[in-house]
N, C-alpha and C positions, 0 to 999 in steps of 0.2 A: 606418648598417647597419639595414636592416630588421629590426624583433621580430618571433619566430617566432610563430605563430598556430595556434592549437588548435581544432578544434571536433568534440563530442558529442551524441551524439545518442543517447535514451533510449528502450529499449522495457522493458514489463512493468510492476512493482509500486513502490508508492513506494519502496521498498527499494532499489531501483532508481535510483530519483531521489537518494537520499539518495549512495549510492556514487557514481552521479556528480558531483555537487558535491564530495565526497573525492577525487575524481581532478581536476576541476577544481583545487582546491585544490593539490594537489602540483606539477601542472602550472605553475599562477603559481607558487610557490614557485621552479622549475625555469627560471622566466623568458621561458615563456608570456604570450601574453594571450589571451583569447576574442575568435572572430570570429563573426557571424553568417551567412557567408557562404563555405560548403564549400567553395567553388574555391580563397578563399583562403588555404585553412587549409596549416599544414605537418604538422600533425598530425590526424588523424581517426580516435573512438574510438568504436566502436557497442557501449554497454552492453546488452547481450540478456538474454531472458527463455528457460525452455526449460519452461512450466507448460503452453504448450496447443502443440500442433503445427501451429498457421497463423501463431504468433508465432516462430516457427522459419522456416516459407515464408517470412515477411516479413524477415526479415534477409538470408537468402541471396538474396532477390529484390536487397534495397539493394546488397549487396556487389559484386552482378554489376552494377550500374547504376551504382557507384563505380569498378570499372575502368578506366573511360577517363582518372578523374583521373589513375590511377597508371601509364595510358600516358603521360599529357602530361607529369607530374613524376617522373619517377624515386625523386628522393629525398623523395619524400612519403610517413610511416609510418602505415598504416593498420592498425588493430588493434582487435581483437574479444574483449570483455571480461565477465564479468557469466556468468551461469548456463549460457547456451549455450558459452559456451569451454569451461567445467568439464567438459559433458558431452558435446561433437561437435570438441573439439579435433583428432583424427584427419581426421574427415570435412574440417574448414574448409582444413586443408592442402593434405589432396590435392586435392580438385575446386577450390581456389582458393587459387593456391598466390603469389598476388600481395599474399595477409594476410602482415602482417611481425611482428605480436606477438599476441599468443592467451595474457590471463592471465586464472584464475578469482576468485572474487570476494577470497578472502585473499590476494591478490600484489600488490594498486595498491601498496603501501610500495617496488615496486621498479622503478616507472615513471621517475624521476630517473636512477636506474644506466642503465638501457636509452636513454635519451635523451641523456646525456652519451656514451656508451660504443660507441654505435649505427654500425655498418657498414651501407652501404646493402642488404647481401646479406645480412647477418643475421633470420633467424628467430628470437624469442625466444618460447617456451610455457614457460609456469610455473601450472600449475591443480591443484597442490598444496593438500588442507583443512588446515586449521589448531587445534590444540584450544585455543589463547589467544588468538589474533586477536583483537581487536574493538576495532581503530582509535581508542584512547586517547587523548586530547591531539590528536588530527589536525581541527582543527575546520575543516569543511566551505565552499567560496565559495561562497554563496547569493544569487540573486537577490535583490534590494530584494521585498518583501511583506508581507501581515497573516503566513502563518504558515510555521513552520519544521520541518521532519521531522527529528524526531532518532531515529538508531537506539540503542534501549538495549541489546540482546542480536543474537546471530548465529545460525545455526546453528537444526534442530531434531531430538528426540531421537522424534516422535511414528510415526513411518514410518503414517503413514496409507496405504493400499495402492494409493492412486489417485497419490501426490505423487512428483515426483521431487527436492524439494527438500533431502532431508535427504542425497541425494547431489551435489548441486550445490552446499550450501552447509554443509555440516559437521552438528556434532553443537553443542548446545548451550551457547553461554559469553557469560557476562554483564557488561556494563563495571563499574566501582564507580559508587557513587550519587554521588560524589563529583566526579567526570570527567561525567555526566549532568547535574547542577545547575550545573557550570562554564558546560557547552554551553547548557544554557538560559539563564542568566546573561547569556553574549557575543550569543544571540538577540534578547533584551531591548536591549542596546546598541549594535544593529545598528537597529532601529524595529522589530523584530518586535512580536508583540502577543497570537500564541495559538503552540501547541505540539503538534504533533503525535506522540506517540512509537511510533516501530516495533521489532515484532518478529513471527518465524513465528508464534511462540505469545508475546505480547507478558506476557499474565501468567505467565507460568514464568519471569521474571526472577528469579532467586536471584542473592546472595553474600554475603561474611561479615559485612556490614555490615545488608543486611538483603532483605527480601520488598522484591515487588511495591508492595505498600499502601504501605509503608515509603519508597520512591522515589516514590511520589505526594504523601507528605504531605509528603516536603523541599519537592517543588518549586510546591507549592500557598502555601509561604510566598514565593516567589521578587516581589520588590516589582515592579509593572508585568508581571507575565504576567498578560491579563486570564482566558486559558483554554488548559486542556489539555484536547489529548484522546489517542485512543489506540486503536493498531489492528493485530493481530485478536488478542483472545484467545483460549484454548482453552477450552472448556465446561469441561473437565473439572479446570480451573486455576483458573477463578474460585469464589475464596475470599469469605467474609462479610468480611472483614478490607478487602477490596476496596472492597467495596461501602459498608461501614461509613467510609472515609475520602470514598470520593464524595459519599456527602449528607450531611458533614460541611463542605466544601468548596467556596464559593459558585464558585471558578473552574476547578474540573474540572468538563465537562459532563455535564449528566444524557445522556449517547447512550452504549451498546453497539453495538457490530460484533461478533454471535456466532454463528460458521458454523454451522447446522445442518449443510449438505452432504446430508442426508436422513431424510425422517420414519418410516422405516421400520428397526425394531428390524437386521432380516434384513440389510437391505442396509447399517445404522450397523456391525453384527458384520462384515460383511465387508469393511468398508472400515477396520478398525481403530481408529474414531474413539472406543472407550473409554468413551461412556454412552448410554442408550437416549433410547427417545422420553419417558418418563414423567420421567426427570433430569434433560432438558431442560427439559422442559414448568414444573418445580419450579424449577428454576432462574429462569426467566423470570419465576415468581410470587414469587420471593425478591427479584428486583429490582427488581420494582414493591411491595413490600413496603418496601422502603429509598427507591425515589425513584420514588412513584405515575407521575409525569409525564417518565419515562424512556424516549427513544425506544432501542427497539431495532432495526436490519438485520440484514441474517444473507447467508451465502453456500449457493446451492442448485444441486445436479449431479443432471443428469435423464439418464437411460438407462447407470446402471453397468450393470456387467455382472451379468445376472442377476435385473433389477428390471422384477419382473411392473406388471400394472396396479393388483394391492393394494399392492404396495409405490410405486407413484407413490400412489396416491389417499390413502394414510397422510401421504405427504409434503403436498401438498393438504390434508389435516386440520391438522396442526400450521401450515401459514400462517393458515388463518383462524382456529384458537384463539388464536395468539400476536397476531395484527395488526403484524406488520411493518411498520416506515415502509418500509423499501424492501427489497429483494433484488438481491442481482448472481445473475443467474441463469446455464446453464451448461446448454452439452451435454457429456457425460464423452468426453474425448478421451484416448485413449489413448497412454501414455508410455513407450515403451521404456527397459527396466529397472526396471520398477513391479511389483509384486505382480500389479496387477487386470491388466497387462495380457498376460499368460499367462492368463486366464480365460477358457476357453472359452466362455462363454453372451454372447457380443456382441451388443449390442442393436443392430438394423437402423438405420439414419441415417435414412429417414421414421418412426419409431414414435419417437425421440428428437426427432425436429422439430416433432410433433404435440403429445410430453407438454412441449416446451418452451413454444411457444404458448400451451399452457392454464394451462401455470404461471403464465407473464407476464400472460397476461387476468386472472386470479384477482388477481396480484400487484396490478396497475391499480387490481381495483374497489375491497381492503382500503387502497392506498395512498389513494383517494379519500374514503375512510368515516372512518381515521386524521386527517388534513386539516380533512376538514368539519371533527369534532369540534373540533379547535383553534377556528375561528369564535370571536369575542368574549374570546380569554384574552390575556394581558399575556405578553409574551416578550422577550425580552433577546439581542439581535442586534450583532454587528459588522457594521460598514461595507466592505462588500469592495471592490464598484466599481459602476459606471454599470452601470445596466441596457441590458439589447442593446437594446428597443423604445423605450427615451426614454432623454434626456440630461436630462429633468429631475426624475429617479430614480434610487434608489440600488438596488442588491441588495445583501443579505448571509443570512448561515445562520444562524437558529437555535440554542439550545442544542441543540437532537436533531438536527441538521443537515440541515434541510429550508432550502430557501431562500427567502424572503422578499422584496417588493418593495416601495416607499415613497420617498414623494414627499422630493426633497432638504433642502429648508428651509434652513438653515445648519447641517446636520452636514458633518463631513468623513470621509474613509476612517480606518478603524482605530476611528474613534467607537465609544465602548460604548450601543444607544439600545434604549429602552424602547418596545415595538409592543403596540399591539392586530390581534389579525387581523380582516378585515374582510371576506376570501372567499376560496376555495381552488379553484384550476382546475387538474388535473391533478395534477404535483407541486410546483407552484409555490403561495404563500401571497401575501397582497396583506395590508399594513395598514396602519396609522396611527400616526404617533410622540405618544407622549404627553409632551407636555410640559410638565408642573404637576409 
């Protein structure tokens, strides 16, 4: 008898990625195995995203270009999972009515029922939020790698006016530090080697055992995790308490991930983000205050609604004050059932294509001047993999997460190796292993 065969297929945020390997997980459990090869699959599960609305085109384009499997196989269940079920559940029905399960991100726990239990004419939808959810004890099938995403909290409580997330994925709930440090624990015992942890608002981890900070300094004793890191917090969450266990901590990285989203008072007020440009700007200086050589990113949306040319050029200001290693930059797309997007003042699609451009040019020259300055300093890099332009080279990233390039020698992958940089082209670093 043939073993049934599963395959997933991940759009959107590591969050994303992490829930699928949880569903992966159940799946084996359920007596799956993974295929890499969709035709063979008896199951197919497209975890979606529903943050921009071209990642929404891009599912339904898949869906309609998967129907033939489900002409040829009948009994093959194809189901739509992850942010977009939560929130177009209705719509995935009717215009495609050949989806057989439609759950949101709190129901994977009942993917085994529905597979045991399964009629070929059954429709199963369950995108029910949940106020305790957060996948306890469920630890994730992970690909062999350097590093592993673990989600520590679900849910967000911030309704920023732009996000659809805090309805697509509940309201805020945090796992114990205790089920946290387990998961990193079996990371380690799998060959992992760094750690990544997710949340909406990654530092608004509460629970009665303790903070944010508090679950950083368990897991910074964890033996063999050479590094954590951690992604996105909220401006308005990070605590000194935070920042005080970071440069305490030679294996959490000195990088922040801290969304600005925009450098204008006017436009931060009406997208509900909760602190201006000057508490930002304090902020940035408090964390270079704890860890000088701390790279920060940030997340930046060009043309909300209502955002004149002072309000871009303010945004403009705070990139070059703060020097960002990088930016994921963004035009504001509009989400139905979002605050902004009942806003009348919509900014034209060429005037948002224009201010996105110069943001990114700007982004370019400060990532290049960031860079240079590295030139001649000592940095502490893991071994990821071969570089794409030789095999007789490695790449790996930095503690601020810039990536790095360097000559093999006899390191291998995972290696923890000591670099000097020796030049910086674009966003890529070139150095030298020191080996005294």
């Amino acid at each position: 008898m043939n073993e049934n065969k599963y395959f997933i297929e991940t759009y959107g945020c590591q969050m994303n990625v992490y829930d699928s390997e949880l569903v992966a997980s159940l799946l084996k459990k359920s007596g799956y195995s993974e295929t890499s090869k969709i035709e063979l699959a008896d199951v197919i599960f497209l975890n979606t995203c529903a943050i921009r609305e071209k990642a929404e085109e891009t599912v339904h384009n898949r869906l309609d270009s998967l129907h033939y499997l489900k002409r040829k196989n009948p009994n093959l269940l194809l189901g739509v999972l992850g942010c977009m079920a939560k929130n177009l559940k209705d719509g995935i029905l009717e215009s495609r009515p050949y989806v057989d399960v439609v759950l949101g991100p709190d129901s994977y726990r009942k993917l085994p029922d529905i597979l045991n239990d399964r009629k070929t004419s059954d429709h199963f939808v369950d995108t029910r939020l949940s106020k305790f959810e957060v996948y306890d004890e469920l630890f994730p099938s992970r690909k062999e790698g350097i590093n592993a995403w673990i989600s520590i909290m679900r849910g967000c409580d911030k309704f920023c006016t732009f996000c659809i997330v805090p309805f697509t994925r509940g309201r805020e709930r945090s796992r114990s530090i205790d089920s946290v440090v387990n998961e990193a624990k079996k990371t380690i015992s799998e060959g992992f080697v760094e750690i990544t942890l997710l949340g909406q608002n990654v530092n608004s981890y509460r629970t009665p055992e303790g903070s944010f900070s508090d679950l950083l300094a368990e897991l910074a004793k964890i033996k063999g995790l050479k590094r954590i890191r951690y992604t996105s917090p909220h401006p308005q969450d990070m605590t000194e308490d935070v920042l005080k266990v970071m440069s305490e901590n030679c294996n959490i990285c000195n990088y922040i991930h801290l969304p600005l989203q925009s450098g204008s008072n006017r436009i931060l007020n009406r997208m509900n983000r909760t602190y201006n440009r000057d508490e930002f700007l304090n902020l940035c200086g408090k964390i270079k205050s704890y860890m000088p050589d701390c790279s920060i990113s940030t997340d930046i949306i060009v043309g909300f609604p209502g955002e004149t040319e002072q309000d871009f050029k303010d945004t403009l200001d705070i990139v070059s004050k703060v020097e960002f290693n990088s930016s994921f930059m963004f035009k504001y797309s509009s989400r139905p059932g979002t605050k902004a997007s009942q806003y009348s003042d919509q900014i034209p699609e060429n005037i948002k294509q224009r201010r996105l451009e110069e943001l990114i040019q700007l982004q370019k020259e400060v990532t290049k001047k960031v860079n240079r300055n590295l030139i001649g300093k000592e940095l502490q890099v893991i071994v990821e993999k071969e570089s794409k332009k030789s095999d007789k080279q490695w790449a790996g990233r930095t503690d601020g997460n810039t990536w790095i390039i360097f000559d093999k020698m006899n390191f291998k992958i995972k290696d923890l190796v000591v670099l000097r940089v020796d030049d910086a082209q674009g966003i890529t670093l070139f150095g030298t292993p020191i080996t005294s």
